[in-house]
C-alpha angles and dihedrals in degrees: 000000000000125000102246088058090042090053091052083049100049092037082047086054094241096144122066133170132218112256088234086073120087118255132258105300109163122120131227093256093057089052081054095058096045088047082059093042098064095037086054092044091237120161103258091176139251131289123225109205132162132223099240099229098237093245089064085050115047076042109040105358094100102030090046103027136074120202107222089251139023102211104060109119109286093250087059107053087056088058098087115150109145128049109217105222090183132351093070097130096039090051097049089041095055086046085055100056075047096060109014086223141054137161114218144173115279137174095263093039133270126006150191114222114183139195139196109175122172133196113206095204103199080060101031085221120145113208127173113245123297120189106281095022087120094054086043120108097204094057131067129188115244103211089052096048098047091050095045130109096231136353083241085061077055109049089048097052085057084054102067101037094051092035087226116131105187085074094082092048094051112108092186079061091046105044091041094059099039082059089046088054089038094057103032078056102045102029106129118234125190134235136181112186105202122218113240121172108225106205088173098266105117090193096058093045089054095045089054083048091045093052093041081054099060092038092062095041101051113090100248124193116316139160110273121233090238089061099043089057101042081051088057098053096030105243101218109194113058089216088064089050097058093038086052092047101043092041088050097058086045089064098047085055094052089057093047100058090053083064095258116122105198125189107226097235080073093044088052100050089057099057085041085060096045092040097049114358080248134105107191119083085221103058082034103059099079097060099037086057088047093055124092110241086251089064086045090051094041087051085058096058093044091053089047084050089049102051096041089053085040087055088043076048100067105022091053096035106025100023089234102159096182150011083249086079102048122090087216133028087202090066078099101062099083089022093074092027089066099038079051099061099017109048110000101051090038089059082239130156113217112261117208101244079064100042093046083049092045093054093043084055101047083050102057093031082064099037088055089049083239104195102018099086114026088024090170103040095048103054092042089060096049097042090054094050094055096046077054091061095245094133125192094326079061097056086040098051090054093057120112086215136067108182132341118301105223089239096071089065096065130081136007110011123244139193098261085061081056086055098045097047091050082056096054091034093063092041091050086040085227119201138228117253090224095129094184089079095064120171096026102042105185130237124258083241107049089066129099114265090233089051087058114097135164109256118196095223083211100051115241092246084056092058102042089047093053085051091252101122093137092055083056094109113014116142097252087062101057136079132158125248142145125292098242093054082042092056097038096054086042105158099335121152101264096222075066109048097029088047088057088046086047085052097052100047118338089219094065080075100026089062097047091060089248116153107246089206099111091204085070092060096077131081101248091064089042090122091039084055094053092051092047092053095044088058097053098045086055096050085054100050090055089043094053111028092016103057113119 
C-alpha cells in the first residue's frame, strides 16, 4: 500500500490497537529517523494487522480497542476496521508527520504530542524544529509540504516568511521537495493481515495475538556478523573459525557488562580497520585473504583490547556510562581505532592536550550526527586520517563544525545533548542530589552506570499543567542524576527542592549548569530557565574545548 492511500486510511480512523499494548512511546527523534528512512527508500518494516470480524467490534471494539489517535473527527474513530498485532508506533508516528499534531492515550490520560520536523533539501537532511527554522530558507516544514496544494504554494510561503525572494526561483528547491512529496506519497509499506479465527471468546483471541506478539519480536535466528566476515575472506582452518567466532561474542559480552550494548557490525569495522586501515568489506577483502589464521586471531585481540580501553575511555574521561548516551554507536570506531595505533601500540599515556581533544571531538562529532547519515564515507575519511598519522587534529579538521551552533541547543533532547552534558559534568566535577549522603555527597562519576537516570528539573505535571507539554523535554530541562535523587525529588515544585540543594551547597546547582536566580525556579519563568541554562551549558563548552 502506498503512503498517500495509508494516510487517507490513518487520518479515516481505519487502524486501532488493542488497549493491552503499550501507548505511543516514540520520541521525536524516532519519528525523525522513520521520516529519513522513507525519503531515503529504506526498508521501515512491515506491519501485521487483522480485519476485526464486525461481531468483535459492535460488542468489544470500544470497551477493548484504542484508535492511534483520539482527535480524529468522531465519525472516524467509529470506522475500525483493522487491529493493528505489531506496527503501532510506526503507524502513529507516520499520522503524525500527517498531521504535525496529534493527541493520544497515555498513562495519565489524554495527551498532545507535537512535531515539527524539517527537511533542509540542498542537504537532504530531516531535523526537528530550532528556533527560526520556520523563517530559514534552507528548512521546510514536512507536515506543510506534504498537505499543500503545490510545492510552488510552499516555496512561496517560505518567501514571505524569510523575505527572500530567490526562494521561489530556485529549481534545486523545487526538484528536492517534489521528490520529498513524491516519496512521502508513493513510499510502499507493507502490510500482512493474519488470519484468526473469533469464536466469540476475547480471552482466547488475545491470548493467539499475544502469543503472535512475542513470536515476531524475538531475534530469531540470523547470520551473525563473525561468520559473515570468516566467509568473506575464506577462513580456511575450521579451528580458526571456531576460535574467531567464539573470541568475537566474547567481545560483544564484555561490552555488555560495562553497560554498552554494541551491534557487531561496530564492533567489525573496528577490527577492519585494525586488521587492514580500512572499514568497507569490499576494499578489505583482499588483505584479510592474504593474512595466516594466527594475524586474523592477534587483530582480534588487538581490536578486544581497543574497545575495552575505548568504554574506560568514556566512563573515566567522559563520564559516558553507557551506549544509551552516545548518537552513534559508530563514534567507536575510530575511538578505539586511534587509542589502538596511537597510544596503545606506542606504549603511550594520554596526555591532556590529547584527552581534552579526544572529548571535543567526541562532542561535535555527536552534535553533527556524524555516522548516522553518510555511515561509509565518513569512516572511511577518518580511518584513513588517523592511519595517516593525523591524529586527533586530524578528526577534528574534517569536521563540518567548529564549535556548537546555539540552535542545537533548543528543542527535544538527543543523544548527542547527553553526551555533551556527561562531558561537562566530569570537567565541572559535577555532584549527585541525593541529598541522604550529606556530607559526602558522591560524583556523578563515581556512581554506578545503571544508578544514572535522566531527571526533568520542572516535573513533567508542572509543565502539563502550565500548558507546556511540548517544553516537557526539551534539552535545557534535563540532567542526570541518580535514581534514588530521581525518585526522592519526584514531582516536587522545583523553587522547593532546588532551593534545599542551593541551601546545602550552592555547587551542587552551579555544576550542573542550574540558574541560581531563584526567580527562575518557578513556572511562570520556565521559558526564561531554559534560556539561562542554555546559556550556561554553552559558556562551558567554549571555556573548557574552546580555549586557544
Amino acid at each position: 500500500m502506498i503512503l498517500k492511500e495509508l494516510f487517507a486510511r490513518l487520518e479515516a480512523g481505519f487502524y486501532a490497537v488493542p488497549e493491552t499494548q503499550r501507548y505511543f512511546v516514540w520520541t521525536n527523534s524516532q519519528v525523525r529517523d522513520l521520516a529519513s528512512s522513507i525519503y531515503n527508500w529504506y526498508p521501515i518494516g512491515g506491519i501485521i494487522v487483522w480485519e476485526m470480524p464486525n461481531s468483535f467490534i459492535e460488542e468489544y471494539g470500544e470497551l477493548m480497542m484504542r484508535p492511534l489517535a483520539l482527535d480524529l473527527p468522531e465519525k472516524n474513530m467509529k470506522n475500525m476496521k483493522y487491529m493493528v498485532i505489531d506496527g503501532q508506533q510506526r503507524l502513529t508516528s507516520l499520522l503524525l508527520i500527517k498531521r504535525g499534531s496529534i493527541r493520544v492515550a497515555g498513562p495519565r490520560g489524554e495527551v498532545e504530542r507535537r512535531l515539527e520536523l524539517f527537511f533542509n533539501p540542498m542537504e537532504e537532511a530531516f531535523e526537528l524544529g530550532k528556533r527560526n527554522f520556520a523563517k530559514d530558507p534552507k528548512w521546510f516544514n514536512v507536515t506543510e509540504v506534504l498537505n499543500a496544494e503545490t510545492v510552488s504554494e510552499v516555496l512561496e510561503r517560505k518567501a514571505e516568511l524569510c523575505g527572500d525572494d530567490s526562494v521561489i526561483r530556485n529549481k534545486v528547491l523545487f526538484k528536492r521537495l517534489e521528490q520529498l512529496r513524491e516519496r512521502l506519497n508513493n513510499y510502499e509499506v507493507t502490510f500482512i493481515e493474519t488470519k484468526l479465527d473469533y469464536l466469540g471468546d476475547p480471552l482466547e483471541l488475545f491470548e493467539k495475538i499475544s502469543r503472535i506478539f512475542v513470536t515476531i519480536n524475538s531475534k530469531g535466528t540470523r547470520i551473525r556478523m563473525p561468520d559473515l566476515v570468516l566467509a568473506l575472506v575464506g577462513a580456511r582452518v575450521k579451528r580458526a573459525w571456531i576460535s574467531f567466532r567464539d573470541e568475537f561474542n566474547a567481545i560483544l559480552k564484555k561490552s555488555e557488562k560495562r553497560g554498552f550494548e554494541i551491534s557487531e557490525p561496530v564492533v567489525m569495522r573496528l577490527y577492519l580497520a585494525i586488521a587492514t586501515g580500512k572499514t568497507k568489506f569490499k576494499d578489505a577483502t583482499k588483505e584479510l585473504d592474504e593474512k595466516k589464521e594466527e594475524e586474523l586471531l592477534s587483530s582480534l585481540e588487538e581490536t578486544e583490547r581497543a574497545l575495552l580501553h575505548s568504554l574506560d575511555f568514556l566512563w573515566k574521561e567522559v563520564w559516558i556510562p553507557s551506549s544509551k548516551y552516545l548518537q552513534s554507536h559508530y563514534l567507536l570506531v575510530p575511538l578505539g581505532y586511534f587509542l589502538h595505533r596511537d597510544v596503545i601500540s606506542e606504549g603511550r599515556v594520554i596526555s591532556e592536550d590529547i584527552r581534552r581533544s579526544l572529548v571535543r571531538w567526541l562532542i561535535l562529532a555527536s552534535v553533527e550526527k556524524r555516522y548516522t547519515g553518510r555511515l561509509e564515507t565518513d569512516l572511511s575519511e577518518d580511518i584513513s586520517i588517523i592511519g595517516e598519522g593525523k591524529g586527533v587534529k586530524g578528526l577534528l579538521d574534517n569536521l563540518r563544525l567548529k564549535s556548537i551552533p546555539r540552535e542545537t541547543l533548543e528543542g527535544s533532547y538527543d543523544e548527542y545533548h547527553l553526551t555533551l552534558l556527561m562531558a561537562l559534568y566530569h570537567e565541572m566535577q559535577a555532584r549527585d542530589w541525593d541529598l541522604d549522603q550529606v556530607p559526602t555527597v558522591p560524583f556523578i562519576g563515581e556512581l554506578r552506570p545503571t544508578e544514572l537516570q535522566v531527571h526533568h528539573i520542572f516535573p513533567r505535571d508542572v509543565l502539563e499543567a502550565a500548558g507546556m507539554d511540548h517544553l516537557i523535554d526539551d534539552f535545557a530541562n534535563i540532567t542526570v542524576i541518580s535514581s534514588r535523587a530521581n525518585e526522592k525529588i519526584g514531582d516536587e515544585l522545583p523553587s522547593r527542592y532546588l532551593k534545599e540543594l542551593y541551601e546545602k551547597d550552592p555547587e551542587l546547582l552551579r555544576r550542573h549548569f542550574i540558574p541560581t536566580d531563584h526567580e527562575l525556579w518557578n513556572v511562570d519563568n520556565y521559558e526564561k530557565f531554559l534560556e539561562e541554562r542554555r546559556k550556561l551549558i554553552l559558556g562551558a563548552f567554549k571555556g573548557f574545548f574552546l580555549k586557544s
